[in-house]
C-alpha positions in Angstrom: 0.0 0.0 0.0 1.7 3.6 -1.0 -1.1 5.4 0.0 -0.9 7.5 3.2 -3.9 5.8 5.7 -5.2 8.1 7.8 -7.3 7.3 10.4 -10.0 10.4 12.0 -10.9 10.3 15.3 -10.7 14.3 17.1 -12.0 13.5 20.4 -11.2 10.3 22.0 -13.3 9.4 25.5 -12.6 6.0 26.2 -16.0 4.6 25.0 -16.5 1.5 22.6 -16.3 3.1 19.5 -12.4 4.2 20.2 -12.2 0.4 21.7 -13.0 -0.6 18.0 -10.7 2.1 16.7 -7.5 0.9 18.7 -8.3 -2.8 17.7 -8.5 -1.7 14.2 -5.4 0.3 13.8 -3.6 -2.2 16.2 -4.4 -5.1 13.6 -3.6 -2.8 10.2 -0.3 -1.4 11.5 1.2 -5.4 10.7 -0.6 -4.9 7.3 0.1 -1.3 6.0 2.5 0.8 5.9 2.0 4.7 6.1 -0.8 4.6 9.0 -1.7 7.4 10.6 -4.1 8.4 13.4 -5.0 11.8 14.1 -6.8 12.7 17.3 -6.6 15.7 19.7 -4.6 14.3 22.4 -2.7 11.5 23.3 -4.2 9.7 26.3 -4.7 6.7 24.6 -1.2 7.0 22.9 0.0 4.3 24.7 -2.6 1.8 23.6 -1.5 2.3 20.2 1.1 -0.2 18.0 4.4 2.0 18.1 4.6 1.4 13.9 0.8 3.8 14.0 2.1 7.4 13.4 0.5 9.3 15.6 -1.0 12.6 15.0 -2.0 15.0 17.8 -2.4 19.0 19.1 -1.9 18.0 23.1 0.3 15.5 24.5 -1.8 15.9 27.6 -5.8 15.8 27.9 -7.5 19.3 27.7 -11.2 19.5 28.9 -12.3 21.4 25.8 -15.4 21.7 23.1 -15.7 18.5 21.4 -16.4 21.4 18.2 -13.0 23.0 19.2 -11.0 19.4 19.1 -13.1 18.7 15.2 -11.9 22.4 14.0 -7.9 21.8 15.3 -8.2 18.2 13.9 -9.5 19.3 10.8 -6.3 21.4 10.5 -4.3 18.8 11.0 -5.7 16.6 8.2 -5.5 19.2 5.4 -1.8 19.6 6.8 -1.7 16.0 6.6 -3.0 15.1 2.8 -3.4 18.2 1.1 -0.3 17.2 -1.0 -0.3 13.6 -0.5 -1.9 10.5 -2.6 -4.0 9.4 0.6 -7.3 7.5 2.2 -8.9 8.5 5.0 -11.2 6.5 7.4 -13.2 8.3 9.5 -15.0 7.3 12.8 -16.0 10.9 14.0 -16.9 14.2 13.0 -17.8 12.5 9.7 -19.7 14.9 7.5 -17.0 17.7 8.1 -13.7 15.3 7.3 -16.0 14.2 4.3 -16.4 17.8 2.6 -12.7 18.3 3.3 -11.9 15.0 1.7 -13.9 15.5 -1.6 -12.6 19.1 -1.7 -9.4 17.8 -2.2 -10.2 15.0 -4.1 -9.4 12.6 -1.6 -10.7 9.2 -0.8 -12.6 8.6 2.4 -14.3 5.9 4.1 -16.9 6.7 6.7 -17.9 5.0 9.6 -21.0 5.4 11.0 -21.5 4.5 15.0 -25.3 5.4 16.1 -28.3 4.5 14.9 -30.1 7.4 12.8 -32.8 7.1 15.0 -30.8 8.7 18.0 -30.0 11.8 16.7 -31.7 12.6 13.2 -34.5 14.0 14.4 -33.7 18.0 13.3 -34.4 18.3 9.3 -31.7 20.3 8.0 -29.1 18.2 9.9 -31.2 15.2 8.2 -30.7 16.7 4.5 -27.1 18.1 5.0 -25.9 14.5 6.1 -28.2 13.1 3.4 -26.5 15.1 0.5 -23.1 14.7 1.9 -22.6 11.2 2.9 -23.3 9.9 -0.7 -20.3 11.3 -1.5 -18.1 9.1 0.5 -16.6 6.3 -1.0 -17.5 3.6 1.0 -19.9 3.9 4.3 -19.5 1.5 7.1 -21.9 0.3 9.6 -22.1 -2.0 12.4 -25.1 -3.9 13.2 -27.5 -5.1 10.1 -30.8 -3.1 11.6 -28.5 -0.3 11.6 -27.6 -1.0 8.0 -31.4 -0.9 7.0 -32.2 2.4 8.2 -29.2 3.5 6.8 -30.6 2.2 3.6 -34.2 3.6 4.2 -34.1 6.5 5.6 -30.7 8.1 3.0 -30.8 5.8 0.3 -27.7 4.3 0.9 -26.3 1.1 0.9 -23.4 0.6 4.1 -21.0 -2.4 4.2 -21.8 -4.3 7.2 -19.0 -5.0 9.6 -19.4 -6.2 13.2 -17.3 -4.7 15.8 -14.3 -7.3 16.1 -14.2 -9.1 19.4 -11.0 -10.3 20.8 -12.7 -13.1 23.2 -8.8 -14.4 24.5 -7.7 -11.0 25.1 -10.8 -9.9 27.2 -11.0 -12.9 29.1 -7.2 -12.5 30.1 -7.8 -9.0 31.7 -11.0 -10.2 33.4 -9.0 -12.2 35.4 -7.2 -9.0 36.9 -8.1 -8.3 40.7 -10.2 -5.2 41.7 -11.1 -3.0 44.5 -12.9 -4.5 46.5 -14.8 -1.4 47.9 -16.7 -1.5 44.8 -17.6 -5.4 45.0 -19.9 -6.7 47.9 -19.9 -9.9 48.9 -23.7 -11.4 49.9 -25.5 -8.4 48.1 -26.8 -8.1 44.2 -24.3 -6.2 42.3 -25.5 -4.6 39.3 -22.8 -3.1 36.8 -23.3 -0.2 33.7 -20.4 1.0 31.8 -20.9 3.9 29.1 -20.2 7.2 28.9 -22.2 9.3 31.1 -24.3 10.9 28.3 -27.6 11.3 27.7 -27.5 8.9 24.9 -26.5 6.1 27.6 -28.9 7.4 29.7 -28.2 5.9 33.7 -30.4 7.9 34.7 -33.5 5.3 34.3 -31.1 2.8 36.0 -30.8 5.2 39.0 -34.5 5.1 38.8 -34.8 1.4 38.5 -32.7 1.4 41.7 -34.8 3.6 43.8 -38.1 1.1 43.1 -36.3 -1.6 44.8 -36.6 -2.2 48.4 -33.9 -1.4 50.7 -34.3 -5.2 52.3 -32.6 -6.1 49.4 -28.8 -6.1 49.5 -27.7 -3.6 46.3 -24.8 -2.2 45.1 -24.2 -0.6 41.4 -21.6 0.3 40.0 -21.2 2.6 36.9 -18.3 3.1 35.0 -17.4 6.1 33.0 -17.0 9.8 32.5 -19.2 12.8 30.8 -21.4 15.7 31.6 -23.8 13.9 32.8 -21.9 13.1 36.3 -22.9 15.9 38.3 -27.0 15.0 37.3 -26.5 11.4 38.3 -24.4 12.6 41.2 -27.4 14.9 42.1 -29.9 12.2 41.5 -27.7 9.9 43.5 -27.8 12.2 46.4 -31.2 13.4 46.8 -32.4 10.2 46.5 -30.5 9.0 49.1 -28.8 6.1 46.9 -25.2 6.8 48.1 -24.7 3.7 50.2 -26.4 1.8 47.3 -24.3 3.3 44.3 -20.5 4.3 42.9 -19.4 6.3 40.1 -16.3 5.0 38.5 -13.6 6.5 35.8 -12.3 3.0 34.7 -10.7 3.3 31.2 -8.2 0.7 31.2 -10.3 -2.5 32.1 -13.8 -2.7 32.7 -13.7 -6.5 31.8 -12.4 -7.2 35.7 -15.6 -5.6 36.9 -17.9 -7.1 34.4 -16.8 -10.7 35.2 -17.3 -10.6 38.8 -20.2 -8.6 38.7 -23.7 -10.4 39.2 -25.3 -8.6 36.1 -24.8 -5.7 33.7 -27.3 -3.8 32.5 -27.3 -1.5 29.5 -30.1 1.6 29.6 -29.2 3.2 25.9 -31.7 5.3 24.2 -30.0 4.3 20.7 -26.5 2.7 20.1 -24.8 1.2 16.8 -23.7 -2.1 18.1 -22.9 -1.9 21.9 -18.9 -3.3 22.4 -20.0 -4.1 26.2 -22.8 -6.3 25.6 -20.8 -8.6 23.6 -18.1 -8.1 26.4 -20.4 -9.3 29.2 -21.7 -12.4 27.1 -17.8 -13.2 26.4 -17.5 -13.1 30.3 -20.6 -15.2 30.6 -22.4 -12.0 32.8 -26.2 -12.0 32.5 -27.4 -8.8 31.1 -30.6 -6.4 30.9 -31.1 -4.4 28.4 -32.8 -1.5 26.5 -34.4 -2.7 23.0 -33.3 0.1 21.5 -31.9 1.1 18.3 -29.4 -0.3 16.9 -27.9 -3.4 18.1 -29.1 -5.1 21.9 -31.8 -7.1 20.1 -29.4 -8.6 17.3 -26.8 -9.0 19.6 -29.2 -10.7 22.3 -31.3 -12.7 19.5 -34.3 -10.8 20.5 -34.0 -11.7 24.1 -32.8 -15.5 23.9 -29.2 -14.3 25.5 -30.2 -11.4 27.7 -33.8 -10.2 28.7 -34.8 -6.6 26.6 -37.0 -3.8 28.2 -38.0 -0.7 26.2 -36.1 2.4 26.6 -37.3 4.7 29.5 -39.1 1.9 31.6 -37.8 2.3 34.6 -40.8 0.4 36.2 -40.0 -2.4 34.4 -36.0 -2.5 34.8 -36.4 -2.4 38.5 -39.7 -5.5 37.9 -36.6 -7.6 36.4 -33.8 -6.5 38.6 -36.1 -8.5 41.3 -36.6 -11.3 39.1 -32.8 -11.9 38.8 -32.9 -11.4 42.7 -35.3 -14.2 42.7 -34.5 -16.6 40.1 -31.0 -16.3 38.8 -30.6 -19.3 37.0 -32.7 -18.0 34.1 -30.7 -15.3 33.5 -27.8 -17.6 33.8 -28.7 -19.9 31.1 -29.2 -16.9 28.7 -25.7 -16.1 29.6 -24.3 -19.8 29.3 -25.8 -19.7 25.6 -24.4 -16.3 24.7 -20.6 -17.6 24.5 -21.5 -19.7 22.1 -23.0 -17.0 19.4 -20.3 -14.4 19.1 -18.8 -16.1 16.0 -20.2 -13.1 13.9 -18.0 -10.8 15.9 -14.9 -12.4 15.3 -11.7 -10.1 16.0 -9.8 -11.0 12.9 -12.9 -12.0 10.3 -13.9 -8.3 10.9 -10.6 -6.3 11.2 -9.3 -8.2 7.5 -13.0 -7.0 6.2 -11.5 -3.5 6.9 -8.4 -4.1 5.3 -10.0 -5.3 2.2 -12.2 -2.0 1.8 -8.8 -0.2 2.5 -7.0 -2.2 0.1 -9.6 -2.0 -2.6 -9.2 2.2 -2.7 -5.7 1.9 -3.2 
């Protein structure tokens, strides 16, 4: 490959789509030569294959407008390929690095991470990204519901390609200790991890918390980061839910909490293809989720490896959070089965289907 790869990703959080992102580039840096990654900082320099060049504007983290990050980023990429023979893939801020790309006549493959359905609601941003991501030469998706409304609602056709799961590698750091404070021994512990958005909305798992009787022996834990921390903290608080709850920054290994935890439970209003459901059915955790779009119900087989509850329903997340209190083995044997049906999501099936899209723009 001659071509300079470049790889788009401004603002990097910790959350699954850079997950996917690091596997990628991880995998392609043995297979290409020439690949970049540009991103505002570094903090997640270190996860990256020294052979990935990597581009940044901070060596350190800077709490700043994720608009501010795309606009310095953007520079970076017109520095990077406005003289160069080059293909970019981009997994953020797609519809800006796309008019750049065509403006300079350069190939670009998009990847798409959330279900339409989450956040095409206002018209004009519905017709700009219409128009625009035509253009691109190859669009990406990752889940195949997600793929039809793609398809219906722009008139496009994606390429499907699961998020690639590396079963070995998560199981390995599962087996890490953690601390303890956050694990209790002889109560139900309940785990969410996801950036604390509105998107991933904890707040109806707060909720679901509050229904359930303080005889009951309950701890949560939720791990990640956002501007939604102080609300849940708030919520937390005034609902008197502090001996009952923790709020985490994990961003190295949330597989050692997920396999030790009794169950994990996933509130999304949309997703593309939630990474951490098919992380808690590699570690064999039952799991609850939101039947949202895209993603829980495919992953899940419509409620044959984890039980689905419509988004919002507080009332009825906190109805099955007794029902595992009460009759765990039927979660369990949802989560035996799951193991068995990640084949789909196979770490290198999915990375090489990248490769070959790559490849092919040469």
């Amino acid at each position: 490959m001659k071509k300079k790869i470049i790889f788009f990703m401004p603002s990097m959080e910790g959350g699954g789509v850079e997950k996917n992102l690091i596997i990628l580039v991880n995998f392609l840096s043995n297979k290409l030569q020439n690949l970049n990654l540009i991103s505002f900082d570094e903090v997640f320099k270190k996860k990256i294959n020294k052979k990935v060049i990597f581009k940044s504007f901070s060596k350190k983290p800077l709490n700043l407008n994720k608009y501010f990050k795309y606009i310095i980023c953007l520079a970076l990429l017109i520095k990077e390929i406005i003289f160069e023979d080059a293909v970019v893939v981009s997994f953020q801020a797609n519809i800006y690095c796309l008019i750049i790309c065509k403006i300079l006549n350069k190939k670009i493959i998009v990847r798409s991470n959330s279900s339409p359905k989450g956040w095409s609601k206002n018209f004009l941003k519905n017709y700009i990204y219409s128009y625009f991501i035509k253009k691109s030469d190859e669009v990406i998706v990752n889940s195949s519901d997600f793929k039809k409304q793609m398809k219906k609602k722009f008139n496009i056709n994606p390429k499907l390609i699961y998020n690639p799961l590396n079963i070995a590698e998560i199981q390995s750091k599962a087996k890490k200790k953690i601390n303890k404070k956050f694990y209790k021994k002889k109560f139900l512990n309940i785990i969410n991890v996801g950036r604390l958005t509105d998107q991933k909305n904890q707040i109806t798992l707060l909720r679901a918390i509050k229904k359930i009787p303080n005889s009951i022996k309950l701890n949560l834990l939720i791990i990640g980061y956002g501007k939604y921390e102080k609300h849940l903290n708030d919520f937390i608080k005034n609902n008197q839910l502090e001996k009952r709850t923790n709020i985490i920054k994990e961003l190295d290994n949330s597989f050692k909490f997920i396999s030790k935890f009794d169950l994990f439970v996933l509130t999304s209003k949309y997703e593309g293809l939630p990474n951490v459901l098919l992380e808690s059915l590699a570690l064999k955790t039952p799991i609850i989720s939101t039947d949202c779009p895209t993603g829980p119900k495919e992953i899940l087989k419509n409620g044959k490896l984890g039980t689905l509850f419509r988004v919002n329903d507080y009332i009825a997340l906190s109805k099955l959070i007794l029902k595992y209190y009460k009759n765990k083995n039927f979660f369990l044997k949802k989560a035996d089965m799951g193991i068995k049906n990640l084949e789909k999501y196979d770490y290198n099936k999915n990375c090489m289907k990248y490769y070959k899209i790559i490849k092919n723009l040469n």
